[in-house]
C-alpha positions in Angstrom: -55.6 -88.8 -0.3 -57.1 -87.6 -3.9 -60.5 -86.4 -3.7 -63.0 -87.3 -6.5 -64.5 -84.0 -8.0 -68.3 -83.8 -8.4 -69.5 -84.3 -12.2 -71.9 -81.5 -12.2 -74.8 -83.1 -14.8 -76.9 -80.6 -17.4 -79.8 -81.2 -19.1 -79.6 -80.4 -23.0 -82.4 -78.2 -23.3 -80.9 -75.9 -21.0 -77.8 -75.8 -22.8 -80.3 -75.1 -25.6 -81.9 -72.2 -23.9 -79.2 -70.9 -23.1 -77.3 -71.2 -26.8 -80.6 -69.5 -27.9 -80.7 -66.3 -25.8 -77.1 -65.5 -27.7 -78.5 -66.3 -31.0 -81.8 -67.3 -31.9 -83.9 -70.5 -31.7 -82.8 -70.9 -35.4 -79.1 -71.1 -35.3 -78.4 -73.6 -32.5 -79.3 -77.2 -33.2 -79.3 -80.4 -31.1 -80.0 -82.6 -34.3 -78.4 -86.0 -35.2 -77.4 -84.9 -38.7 -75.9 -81.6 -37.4 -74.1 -83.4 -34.4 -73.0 -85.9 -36.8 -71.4 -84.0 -39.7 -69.2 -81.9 -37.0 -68.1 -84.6 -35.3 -65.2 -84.8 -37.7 -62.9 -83.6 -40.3 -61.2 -85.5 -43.2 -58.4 -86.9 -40.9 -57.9 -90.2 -42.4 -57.8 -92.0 -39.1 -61.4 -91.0 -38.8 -62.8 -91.7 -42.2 -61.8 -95.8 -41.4 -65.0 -95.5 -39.0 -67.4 -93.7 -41.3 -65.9 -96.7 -44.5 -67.1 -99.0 -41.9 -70.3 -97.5 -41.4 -69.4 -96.9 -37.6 -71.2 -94.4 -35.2 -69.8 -91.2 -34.8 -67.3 -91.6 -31.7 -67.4 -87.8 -30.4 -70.1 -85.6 -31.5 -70.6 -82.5 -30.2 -74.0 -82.0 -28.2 -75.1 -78.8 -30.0 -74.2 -76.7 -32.7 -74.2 -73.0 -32.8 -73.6 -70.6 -35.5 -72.6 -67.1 -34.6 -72.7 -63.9 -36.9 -70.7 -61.4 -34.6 -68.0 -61.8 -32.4 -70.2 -60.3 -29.8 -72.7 -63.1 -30.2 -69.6 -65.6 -29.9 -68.5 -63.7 -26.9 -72.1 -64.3 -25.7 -71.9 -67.9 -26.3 -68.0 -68.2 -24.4 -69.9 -66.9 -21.4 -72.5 -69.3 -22.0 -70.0 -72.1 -21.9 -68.1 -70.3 -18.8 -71.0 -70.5 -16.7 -72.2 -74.1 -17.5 -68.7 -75.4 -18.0 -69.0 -77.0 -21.3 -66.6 -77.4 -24.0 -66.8 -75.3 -27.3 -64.8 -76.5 -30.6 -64.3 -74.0 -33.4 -65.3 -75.4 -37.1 -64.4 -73.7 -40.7 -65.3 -75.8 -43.1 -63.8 -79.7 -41.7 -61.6 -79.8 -44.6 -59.0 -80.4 -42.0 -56.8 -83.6 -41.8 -55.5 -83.9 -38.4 -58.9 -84.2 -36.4 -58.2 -80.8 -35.1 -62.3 -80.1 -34.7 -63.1 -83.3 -33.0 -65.1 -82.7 -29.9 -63.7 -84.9 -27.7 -65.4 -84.0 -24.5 -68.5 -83.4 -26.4 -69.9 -79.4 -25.5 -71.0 -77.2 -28.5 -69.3 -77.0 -32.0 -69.5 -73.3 -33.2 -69.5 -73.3 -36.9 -68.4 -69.7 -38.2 -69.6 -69.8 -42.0 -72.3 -67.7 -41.3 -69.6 -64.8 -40.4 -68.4 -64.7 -44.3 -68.6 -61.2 -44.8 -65.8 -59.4 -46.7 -65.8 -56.2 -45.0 -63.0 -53.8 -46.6 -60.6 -54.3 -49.2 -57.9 -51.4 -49.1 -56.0 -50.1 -52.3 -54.0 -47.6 -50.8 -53.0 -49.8 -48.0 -52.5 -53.0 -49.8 -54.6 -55.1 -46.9 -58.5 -56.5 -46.9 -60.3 -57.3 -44.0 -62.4 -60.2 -44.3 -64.2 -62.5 -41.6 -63.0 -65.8 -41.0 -65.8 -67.9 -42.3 -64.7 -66.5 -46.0 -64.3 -69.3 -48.2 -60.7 -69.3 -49.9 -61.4 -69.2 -53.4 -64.3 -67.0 -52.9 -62.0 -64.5 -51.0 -59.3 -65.1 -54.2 -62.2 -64.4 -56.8 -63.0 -61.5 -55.4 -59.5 -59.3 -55.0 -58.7 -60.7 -58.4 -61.7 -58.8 -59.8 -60.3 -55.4 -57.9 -56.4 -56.3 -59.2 -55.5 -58.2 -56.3 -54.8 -61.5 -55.0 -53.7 -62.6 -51.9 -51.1 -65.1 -53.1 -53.0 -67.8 -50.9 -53.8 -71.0 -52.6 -53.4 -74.1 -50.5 -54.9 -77.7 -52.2 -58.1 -76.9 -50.1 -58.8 -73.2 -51.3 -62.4 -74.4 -52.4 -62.9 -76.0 -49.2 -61.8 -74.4 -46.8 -61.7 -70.7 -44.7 -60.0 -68.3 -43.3 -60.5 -68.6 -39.8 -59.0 -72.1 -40.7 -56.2 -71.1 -42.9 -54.9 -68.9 -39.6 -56.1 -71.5 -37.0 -53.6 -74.1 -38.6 -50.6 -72.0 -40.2 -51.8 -72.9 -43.6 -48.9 -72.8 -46.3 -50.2 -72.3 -50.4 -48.6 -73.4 -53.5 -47.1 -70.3 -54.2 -45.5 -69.7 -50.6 -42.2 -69.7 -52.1 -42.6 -66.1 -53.4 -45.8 -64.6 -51.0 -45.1 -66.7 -47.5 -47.7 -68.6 -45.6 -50.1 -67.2 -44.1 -48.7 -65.8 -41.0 -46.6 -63.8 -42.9 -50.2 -62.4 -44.7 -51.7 -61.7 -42.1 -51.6 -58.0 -40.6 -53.8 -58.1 -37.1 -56.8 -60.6 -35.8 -60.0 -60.1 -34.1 -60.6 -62.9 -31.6 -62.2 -63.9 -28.0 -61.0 -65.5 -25.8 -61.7 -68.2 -23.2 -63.0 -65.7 -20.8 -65.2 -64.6 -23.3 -63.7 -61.1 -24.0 -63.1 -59.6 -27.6 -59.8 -58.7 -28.3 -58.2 -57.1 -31.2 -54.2 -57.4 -32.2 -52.1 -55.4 -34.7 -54.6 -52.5 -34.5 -52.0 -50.0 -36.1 -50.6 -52.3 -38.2 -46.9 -54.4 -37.5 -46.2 -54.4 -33.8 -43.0 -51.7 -32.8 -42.4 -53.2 -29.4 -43.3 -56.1 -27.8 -44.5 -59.3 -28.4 -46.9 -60.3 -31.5 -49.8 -60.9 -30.0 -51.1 -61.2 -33.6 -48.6 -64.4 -33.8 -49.2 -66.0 -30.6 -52.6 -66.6 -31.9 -52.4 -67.9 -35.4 -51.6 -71.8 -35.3 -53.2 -72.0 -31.9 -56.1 -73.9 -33.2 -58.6 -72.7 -31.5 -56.8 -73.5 -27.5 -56.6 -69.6 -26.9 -59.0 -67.4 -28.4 -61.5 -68.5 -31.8 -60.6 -65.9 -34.4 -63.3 -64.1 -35.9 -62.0 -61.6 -38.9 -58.5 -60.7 -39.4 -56.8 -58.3 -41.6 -54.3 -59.6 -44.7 -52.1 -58.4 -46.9 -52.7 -58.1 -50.5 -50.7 -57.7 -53.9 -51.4 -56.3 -57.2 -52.5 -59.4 -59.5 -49.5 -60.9 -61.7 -49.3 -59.3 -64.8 -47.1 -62.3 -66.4 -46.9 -65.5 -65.0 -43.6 -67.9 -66.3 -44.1 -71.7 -65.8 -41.2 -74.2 -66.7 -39.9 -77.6 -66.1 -36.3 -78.8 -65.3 -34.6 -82.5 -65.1 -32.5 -83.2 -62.3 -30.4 -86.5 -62.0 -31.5 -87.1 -58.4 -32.8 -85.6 -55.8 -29.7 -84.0 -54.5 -28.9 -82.2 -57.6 -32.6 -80.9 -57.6 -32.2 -79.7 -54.1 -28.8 -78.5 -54.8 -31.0 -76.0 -57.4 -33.8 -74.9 -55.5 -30.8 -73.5 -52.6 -29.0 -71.8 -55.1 -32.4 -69.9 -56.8 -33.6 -68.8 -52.6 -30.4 -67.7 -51.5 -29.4 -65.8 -54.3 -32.2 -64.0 -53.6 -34.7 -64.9 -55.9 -38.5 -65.5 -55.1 -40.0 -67.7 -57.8 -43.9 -68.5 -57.3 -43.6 -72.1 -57.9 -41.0 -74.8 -56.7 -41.9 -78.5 -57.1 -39.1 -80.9 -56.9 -40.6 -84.6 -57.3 -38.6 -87.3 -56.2 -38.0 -90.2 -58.8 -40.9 -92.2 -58.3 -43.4 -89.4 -57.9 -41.7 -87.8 -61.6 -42.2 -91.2 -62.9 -45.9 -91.5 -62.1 -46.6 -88.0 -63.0 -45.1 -89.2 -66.5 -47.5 -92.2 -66.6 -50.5 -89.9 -65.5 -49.9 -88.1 -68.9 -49.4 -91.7 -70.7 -52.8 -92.1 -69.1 -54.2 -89.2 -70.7 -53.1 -89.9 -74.0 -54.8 -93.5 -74.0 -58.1 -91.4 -72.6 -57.9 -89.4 -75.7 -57.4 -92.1 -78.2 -60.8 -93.7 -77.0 -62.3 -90.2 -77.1 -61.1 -90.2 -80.8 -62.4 -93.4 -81.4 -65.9 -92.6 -80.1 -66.2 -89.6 -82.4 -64.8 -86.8 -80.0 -61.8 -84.5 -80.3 -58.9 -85.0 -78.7 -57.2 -82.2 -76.6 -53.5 -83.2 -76.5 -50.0 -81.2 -77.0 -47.5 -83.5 -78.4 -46.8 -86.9 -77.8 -47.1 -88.9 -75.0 -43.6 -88.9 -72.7 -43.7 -92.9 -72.1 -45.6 -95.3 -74.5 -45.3 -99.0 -72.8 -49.0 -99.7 -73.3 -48.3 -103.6 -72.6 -45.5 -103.4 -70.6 -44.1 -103.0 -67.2 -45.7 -99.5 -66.8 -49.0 -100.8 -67.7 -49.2 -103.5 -64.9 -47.8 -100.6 -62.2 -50.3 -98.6 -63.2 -52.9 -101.6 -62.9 -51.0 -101.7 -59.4 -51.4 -98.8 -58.0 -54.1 -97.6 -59.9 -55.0 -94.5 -57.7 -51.9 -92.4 -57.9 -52.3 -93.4 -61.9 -55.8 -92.6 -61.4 -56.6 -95.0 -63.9 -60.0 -96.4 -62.2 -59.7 -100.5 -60.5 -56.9 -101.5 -62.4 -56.7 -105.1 -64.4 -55.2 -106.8 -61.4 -58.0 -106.3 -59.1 -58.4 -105.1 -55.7 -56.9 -108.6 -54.2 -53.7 -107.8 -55.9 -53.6 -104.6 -54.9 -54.3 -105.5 -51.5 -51.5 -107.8 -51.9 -49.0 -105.3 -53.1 -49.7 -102.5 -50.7 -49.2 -105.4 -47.7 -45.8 -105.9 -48.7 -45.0 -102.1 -48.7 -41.3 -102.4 -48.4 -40.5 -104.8 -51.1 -43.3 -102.3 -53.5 -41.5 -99.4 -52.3 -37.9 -100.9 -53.5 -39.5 -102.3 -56.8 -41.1 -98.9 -57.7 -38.2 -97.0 -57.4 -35.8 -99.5 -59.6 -38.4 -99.8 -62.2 -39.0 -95.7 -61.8 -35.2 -95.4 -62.8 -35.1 -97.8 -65.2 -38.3 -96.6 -67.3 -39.0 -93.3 -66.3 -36.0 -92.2 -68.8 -35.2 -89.2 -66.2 -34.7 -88.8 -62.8 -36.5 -86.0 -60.9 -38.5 -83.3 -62.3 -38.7 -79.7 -61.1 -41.6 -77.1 -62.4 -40.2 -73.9 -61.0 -42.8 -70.8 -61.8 -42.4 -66.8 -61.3 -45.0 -64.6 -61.4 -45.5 -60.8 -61.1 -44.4 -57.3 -63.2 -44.0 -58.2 -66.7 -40.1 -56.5 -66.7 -39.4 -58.0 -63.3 -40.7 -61.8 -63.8 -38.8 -62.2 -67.2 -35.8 -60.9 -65.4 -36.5 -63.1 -62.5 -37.1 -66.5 -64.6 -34.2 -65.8 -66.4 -32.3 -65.8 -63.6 -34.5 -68.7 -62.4 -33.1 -70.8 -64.8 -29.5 -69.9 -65.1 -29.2 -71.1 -61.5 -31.0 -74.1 -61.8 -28.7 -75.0 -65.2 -25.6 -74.5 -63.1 -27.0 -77.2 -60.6 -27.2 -79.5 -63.7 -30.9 -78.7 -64.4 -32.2 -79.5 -68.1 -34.7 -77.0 -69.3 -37.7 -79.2 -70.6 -39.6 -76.4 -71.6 -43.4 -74.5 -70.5 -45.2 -78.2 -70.9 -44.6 -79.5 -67.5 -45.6 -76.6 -65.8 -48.7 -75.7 -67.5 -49.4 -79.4 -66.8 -48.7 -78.8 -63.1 -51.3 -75.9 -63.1 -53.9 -78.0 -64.8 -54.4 -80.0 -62.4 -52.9 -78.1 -59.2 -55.7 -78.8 -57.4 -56.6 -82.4 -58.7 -54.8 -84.6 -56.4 -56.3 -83.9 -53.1 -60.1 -85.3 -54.6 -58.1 -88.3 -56.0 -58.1 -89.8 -52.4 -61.3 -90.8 -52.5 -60.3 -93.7 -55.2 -58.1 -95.1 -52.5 -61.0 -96.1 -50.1 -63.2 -97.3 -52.8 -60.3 -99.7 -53.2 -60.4 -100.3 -50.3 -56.9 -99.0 -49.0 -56.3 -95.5 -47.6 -54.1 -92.8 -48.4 -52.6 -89.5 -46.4 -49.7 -87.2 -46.4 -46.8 -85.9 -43.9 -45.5 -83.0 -44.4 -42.1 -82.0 -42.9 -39.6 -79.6 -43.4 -35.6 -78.5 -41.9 -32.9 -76.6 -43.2 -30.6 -77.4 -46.2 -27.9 -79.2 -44.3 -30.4 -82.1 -42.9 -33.1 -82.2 -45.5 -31.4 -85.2 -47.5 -31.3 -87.5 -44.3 -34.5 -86.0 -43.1 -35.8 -87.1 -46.9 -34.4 -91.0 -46.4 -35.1 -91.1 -43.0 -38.3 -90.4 -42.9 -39.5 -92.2 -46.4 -37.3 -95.2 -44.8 -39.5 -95.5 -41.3 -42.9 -95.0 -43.4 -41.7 -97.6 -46.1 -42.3 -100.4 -43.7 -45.6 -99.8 -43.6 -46.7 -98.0 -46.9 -46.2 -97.4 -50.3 -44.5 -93.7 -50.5 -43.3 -90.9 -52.7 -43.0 -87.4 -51.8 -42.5 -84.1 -53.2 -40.4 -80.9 -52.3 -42.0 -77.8 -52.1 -43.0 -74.2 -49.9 -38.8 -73.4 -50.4 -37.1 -70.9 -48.4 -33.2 -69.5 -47.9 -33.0 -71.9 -45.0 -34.6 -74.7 -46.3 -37.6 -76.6 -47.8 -40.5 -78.9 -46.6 -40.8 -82.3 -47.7 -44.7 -83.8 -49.1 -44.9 -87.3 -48.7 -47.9 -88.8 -50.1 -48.4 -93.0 -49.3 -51.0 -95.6 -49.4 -51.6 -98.8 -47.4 -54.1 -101.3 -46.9 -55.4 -103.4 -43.6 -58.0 -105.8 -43.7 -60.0 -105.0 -41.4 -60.6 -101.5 -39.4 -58.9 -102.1 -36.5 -55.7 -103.2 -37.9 -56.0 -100.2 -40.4 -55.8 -98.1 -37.3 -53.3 -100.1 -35.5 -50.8 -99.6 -39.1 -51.5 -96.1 -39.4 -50.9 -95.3 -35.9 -47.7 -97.0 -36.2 -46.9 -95.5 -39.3 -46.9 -91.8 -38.0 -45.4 -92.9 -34.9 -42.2 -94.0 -36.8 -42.5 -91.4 -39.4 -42.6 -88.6 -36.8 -40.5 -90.3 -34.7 -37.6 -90.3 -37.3 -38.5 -86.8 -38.4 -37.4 -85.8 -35.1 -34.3 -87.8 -35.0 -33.0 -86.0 -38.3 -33.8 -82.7 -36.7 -36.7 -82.0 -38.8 -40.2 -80.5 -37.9 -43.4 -83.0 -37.2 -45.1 -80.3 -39.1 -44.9 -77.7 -42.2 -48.8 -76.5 -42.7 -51.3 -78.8 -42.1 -51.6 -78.3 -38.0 -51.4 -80.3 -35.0 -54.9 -81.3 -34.1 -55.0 -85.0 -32.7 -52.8 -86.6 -34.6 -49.4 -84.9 -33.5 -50.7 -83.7 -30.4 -48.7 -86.4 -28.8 -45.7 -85.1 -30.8 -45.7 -81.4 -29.6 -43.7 -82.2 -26.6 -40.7 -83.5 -28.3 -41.2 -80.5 -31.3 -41.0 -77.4 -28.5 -39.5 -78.6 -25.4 -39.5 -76.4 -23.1 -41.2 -73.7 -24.7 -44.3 -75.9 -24.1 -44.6 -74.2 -20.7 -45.0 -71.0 -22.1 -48.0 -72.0 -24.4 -49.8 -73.6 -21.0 -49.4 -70.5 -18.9 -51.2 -68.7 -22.3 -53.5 -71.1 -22.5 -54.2 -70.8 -18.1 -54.7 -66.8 -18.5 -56.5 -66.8 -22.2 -58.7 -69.7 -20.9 -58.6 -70.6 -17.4 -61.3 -73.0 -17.5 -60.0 -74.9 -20.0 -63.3 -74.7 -22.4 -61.6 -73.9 -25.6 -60.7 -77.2 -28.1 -60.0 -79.1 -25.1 -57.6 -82.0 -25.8 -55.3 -80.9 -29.1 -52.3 -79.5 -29.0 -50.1 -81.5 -26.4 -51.8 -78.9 -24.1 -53.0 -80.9 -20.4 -56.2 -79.5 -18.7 -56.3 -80.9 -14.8 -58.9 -78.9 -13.3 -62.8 -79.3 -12.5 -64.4 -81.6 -15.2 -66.7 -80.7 -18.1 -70.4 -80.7 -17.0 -72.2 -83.9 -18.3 -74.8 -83.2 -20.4 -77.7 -85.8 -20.2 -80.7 -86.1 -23.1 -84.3 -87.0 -22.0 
């Protein structure tokens, strides 16, 4: 016989009270507007309700903000006692719904702990709390000499504390890592509510990491408060090319021979044939944007001539049809059209690509960047580039890159374009070793081809392989059916991931979306993380819900609102 457990019931303003003796009356709030906007990140799946004008489905019931990790060791015991939930939040920037509170409890927002708090010279490491926005965290070591080498799409957006909760991966990973290989020792608590410190002398000599067994946890273990990084002297000389490849497997075929010779460029890009062709008809776009600007009295800022002139032609009515990843405003052909297109995914998918080959006048382009030394980066691009040649690379010169790094940062607030269309638009990122990334590549554009238009990118390279970026857009009419398509659409694309032996997941986390996922990803080893999780936090408080992690023991108090 199974015997229900009693729901123990709590009144919000005790929970308030309670939130207030750790911190103040004026950093815990029980407000509609503060529930509501950390209720969420930017996980697609969740924007299709706020687009529809939907309530918030899982709000938190308060939301606290910290400035110590004693007053967020206060507030664990707070929790502890009253058995609620607590969800750490950076800065939502996000895209997996890893800060959704399903069970409600308190959202504890760390911006306010933001304080930079050493940056070492001598040691080459800074120290810097994890509510410290990216690029403000970049600005400031590049005025001392130093960067960090961290620069993911999101660097204005998002934090630190984030960047470690998620195993964040930048653009120039290839030559500085992600940033678990930054990252020197953490300051956390825990479940229990205790403080705890790892790599306090620096790389562990024996034993387990405990620095590692923490960072891409997501906030299930402990909520990391500051953490200590590794730093480099800024780049004196930074080298920026582009190459043609034929295909993709010549492209590939250059990128292995650059990493395991040995090299460690910044950039690597590889752009499979369709994404090369609309990066080609971006810069057509550009040059039509300038020619107004000409003809309304302003000057133009242009090198050379466009790469693709086809004003009237075929290129014109794709960019028309997919006018977000042309980002070339509604398009002449209407959002019915487009609706029309991205329905029958498969056949757009098979067009693209044939009309990519037969216009795009080259196959796949690669910027490829190194940075550093003056002596040692023009060594290294040399080198660079002799590799890529012997893979049948063309060198197309400094243009493409110093495009690239125009508009590094451009895509990711592009998105928004796609919902005003009413569509929506996401990425899955991959990766696996050399030997299976080709049928990882067709396997998994293949499975999300049925239900999307797709291209994808290769990038974050390493001796043993490379991650695949797939970028796709796809339309529903109504919101449940979007959710129903996109649901489907990661179920197949993980799902064949998996088959080809890749990984569900390169840098963006787990959250709720590959939650279900994890199982079939570590196996086995899945035990391990839930005996962490049952001795970190054995009442199962901490982001309760993510992870593939199960929690069967006395239920979350219910907390009731006069």
């Amino acid at each position: 016989m199974v015997l229900a457990m009693a729901v123990v019931r709590l009144d919000l303003e005790e929970l308030r009270r309670a939130l207030a003796g750790a911190v103040g009356d004026l950093r815990v709030s029980t407000k509609g507007t503060d529930r509501t906007a950390h209720a969420r990140d930017m996980w697609t799946r969740l924007l299709f309700s706020v687009r529809a004008g939907a309530p918030t489905s899982h709000p938190p019931d308060a939301v606290v903000w910290p400035e110590t990790a004693g007053e967020l060791a206060e507030i664990m015991h707070v929790a502890r006692r009253l058995h609620v939930p607590v969800v750490p939040y950076g800065a939502g920037s996000g895209v997996c719904g890893g800060v959704v509170p399903l069970h409600g409890g308190i959202s504890i927002d760390l911006k306010r702990m933001d304080r930079i708090l050493r940056i070492d010279p001598d040691d080459l490491t800074c120290e810097v709390e994890a509510g410290v926005m990216g690029e403000r965290l970049e600005r400031e070591l590049c005025r001392k000499g130093f960067t960090l080498g961290h620069f993911p799409s999101s660097i204005y957006c998002s934090t630190v504390g984030g960047w470690l909760a998620a195993r964040s991966a930048g653009q120039l990973s290839t030559k500085y890592g992600k940033i678990e290989d930054m990252v020197r020792g953490l300051t956390a608590v825990t479940g229990r509510g205790d403080v705890i410190t790892t790599g306090r002398h620096g790389r562990a000599m024996v034993g387990p990491d405990f620095t590692q067994l923490l960072v891409g946890s997501e906030g299930t273990l402990a909520i990391i408060t500051s953490a200590r990084l590794k730093i480099r002297p800024a780049p004196e000389l930074l080298v920026l090319r582009g190459y043609e490849f034929p295909d993709v497997g010549s492209g590939l075929e250059g990128i292995r021979r650059v990493m395991q010779r040995g090299l460690r460029p910044a950039v690597v890009r590889l752009y499979d044939e369709f994404d090369t062709f609309m990066a080609l008809l971006h810069k057509e776009s550009r040059k039509e944007e300038a020619v107004q600007r000409v003809e309304g009295g302003a000057l133009p800022s242009l090198e050379g001539p466009p790469a693709v002139t086809d004003a009237d032609g075929p290129l014109a009515r794709l960019r028309a049809l997919i006018p977000s990843a042309a980002g070339n405003g509604h398009g002449a052909l209407g959002r019915e059209l487009f609706h029309a297109a991205l329905v029958r995914s498969r056949v757009l998918n098979t067009a693209a690509v044939t009309l990519a080959r037969k216009l795009g006048r080259r196959g796949c382009m690669l910027i490829v960047g190194t940075e550093g030394a003056r002596a040692r980066t023009e060594v290294e691009a040399s080198l660079v580039g002799r590799e890529l040649e012997k893979a049948g690379g063309k060198d197309l010169g400094e243009e493409p890159g110093k495009n690239w790094l125009e508009r590094r940062y451009a895509m990711s607030y592009k998105m928004p374009k796609v919902y005003e269309m009413g569509a929506f638009a996401d990425t899955m990122e991959v990766a696996s070793t050399w030997e299976r990334l080709l049928d990882l590549y067709d396997s998994v554009r293949q499975a999300i081809s049925r239900h999307a238009f797709v291209m994808a990118h290769f990038s974050h390279a390493y001796p043993e392989g490379c991650s695949i970026y797939f970028t796709f857009v796809g339309y529903a009419a109504t919101r449940q059916q979007a959710e129903k398509k996109y649901d489907e659409l990661w179920r197949d694309g993980l799902a064949a991931a998996t088959r080809a032996g890749g990984t569900i997941s390169h840098h963006h986390g787990v959250g709720l979306l590959k939650s279900p996922f994890m199982a079939d990803e570590h196996r086995d080893s899945m035990a391990i993380y839930q005996a962490l999780k049952n001795a970190l936090d054995p009442d199962g408080i901490l982001n309760p819900g993510k992870m593939g992690l199960s929690w069967q023991g006395t239920p979350f108090a219910m907390i009731t609102r006069k």
